[in-house]
C-alpha angles and dihedrals in degrees: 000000000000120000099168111103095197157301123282093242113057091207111044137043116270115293124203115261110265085225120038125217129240109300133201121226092223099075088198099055108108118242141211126248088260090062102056131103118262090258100046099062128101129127104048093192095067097080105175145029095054111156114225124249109277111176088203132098099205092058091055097052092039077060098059094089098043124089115257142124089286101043090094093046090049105054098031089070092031105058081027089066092046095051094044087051101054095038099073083067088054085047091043094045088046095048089042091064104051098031133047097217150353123227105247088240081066098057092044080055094052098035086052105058102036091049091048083055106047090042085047091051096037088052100052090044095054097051089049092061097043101035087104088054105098125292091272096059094036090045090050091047104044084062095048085055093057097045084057085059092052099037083050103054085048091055095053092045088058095062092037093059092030089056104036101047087036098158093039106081083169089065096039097058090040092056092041083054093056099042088054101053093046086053090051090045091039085049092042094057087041102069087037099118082236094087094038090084135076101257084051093060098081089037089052092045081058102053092052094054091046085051084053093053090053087055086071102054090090089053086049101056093052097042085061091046099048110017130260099279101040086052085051088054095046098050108006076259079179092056090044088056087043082062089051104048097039088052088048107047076045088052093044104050086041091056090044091039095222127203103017091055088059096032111043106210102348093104099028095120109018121030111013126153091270096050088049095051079046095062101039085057100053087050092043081059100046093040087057084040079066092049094051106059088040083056088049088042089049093051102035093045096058095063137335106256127036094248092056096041082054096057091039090054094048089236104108 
């Protein structure tokens, strides 16, 4: 995910800086903050480990296995998207042999969620590696990051409204309305240049976590029909607040960026306030994976179709 605050100019794509700073002949050789290219600068309290410019993609991906202040950021939502793209056929083999079958509304749920995952992942991933390309790439895949975030807090919100009003197709489509066009609107301020610069980043880190809250209207609702602890038993409604805590405490250490703030070079390169944010996402996604599967469990084990789940939970 994105860690780049901004551009210097609010209403253009980054521009290179009209007077370099020092450069090392080696372009491999890692740099300070100091050294880095107007555009390339962000987070002022990480102060070493920075990769050169390379205008090439070859050199930045030539870049993925080597130690520096993206390494972290690079393989958590790599290896994050490939294992949230291979674990739907575990969950699908698991499903498969204690259940017949599975509604195709629950597939959309799943698929959802675990394909919002793996783009979001794959798209922050994929910006960390290539951030040192040039501004344009950097500019291009910075807003692909974002998008992920957005993409990825939709896609939470689809299972969460589909399993816990289970028997209510009229509330789920309304909630996934709702989720979708907060999305649109979510996505739409995002790529306003706006929150491309330094002074949006805090207001951009809020509306992702507003976007997150409404994720939890459908839980809410459902929370004030049925009770605390039979929602939790129709959608993991405790694994689903897991998600949000854990994104959240990440959110909010990355927009403070804690420790290096407090600490100057000691996590430069391992521990800083991104790769922490990093880390708690990818537990907040595999805590809802488990939620998930307890919700399909609850609705598939009380009897074998949804109509009949429906009039077995007394909530037809």
């Amino acid at each position: 995910m994105s860690k780049r605050g901004g551009v210097p100019n609010a209403t253009a794509r980054p521009k290179e800086s009209p007077s370099p700073p020092r450069t090392n002949k080696d372009p491999n050789a890692l740099i300070e903050y100091s050294d880095l290219l107007l555009w390339q600068r962000d987070n002022e309290f990480i102060h070493t480990g920075y990769r050169q410019a390379t205008h090439s993609f070859y050199r930045s991906i030539i870049s993925i296995p080597r130690i520096h202040n993206e390494t972290v950021n690079i393989w958590s939502h790599g290896l994050g998207s490939i294992a949230f793209l291979v674990t739907p056929l575990f969950m699908y083999w698991s499903i498969s042999s204690r259940y017949q079958y599975a509604t195709s509304t629950d597939l959309f749920a799943l698929f959802t969620f675990f394909a919002s995952v793996t783009v979001c992942f794959l798209f922050s991933s994929s910006f960390h590696i290539f951030l040192n390309h040039s501004p344009r790439i950097w500019y291009v895949t910075s807003q692909l990051d974002h998008l992920g975030i957005v993409l990825v807090i939709w896609g939470s919100t689809v299972p969460s409204a589909h399993f816990g009003h289970y028997c209510d197709p009229k509330l789920q489509w309304f909630y996934w309305k709702l989720a979708t066009l907060c999305a649109l609107l979510c996505g739409h301020a995002t790529f306003h240049p706006m929150f491309r610069t330094p002074a949006g980043r805090k207001i951009r880190v809020l509306l992702y976590m507003l976007l997150g809250l409404s994720s939890f209207f459908p839980a809410i609702h459902g929370v004030k029909m049925n009770g605390y602890a039979e929602h939790d038993r129709l959608m993991g409604l405790s694994y689903f607040i897991g998600l949000g805590i854990l994104n959240g405490t990440g959110a909010g250490i990355y927009g403070a960026r804690i420790p290096e703030r407090w600490y100057p070079k000691r996590f430069d390169i391992i521990g800083s306030s991104h790769q922490v944010m990093h880390v708690l996402v990818i537990c907040g996604a595999w805590c809802y994976s488990v939620g998930l599967l307890r919700a399909f469990d609850y609705w598939h084990g009380l009897n074998g179709d949804g109509k009949g789940a429906c009039r077995s939970s007394g909530l037809h």
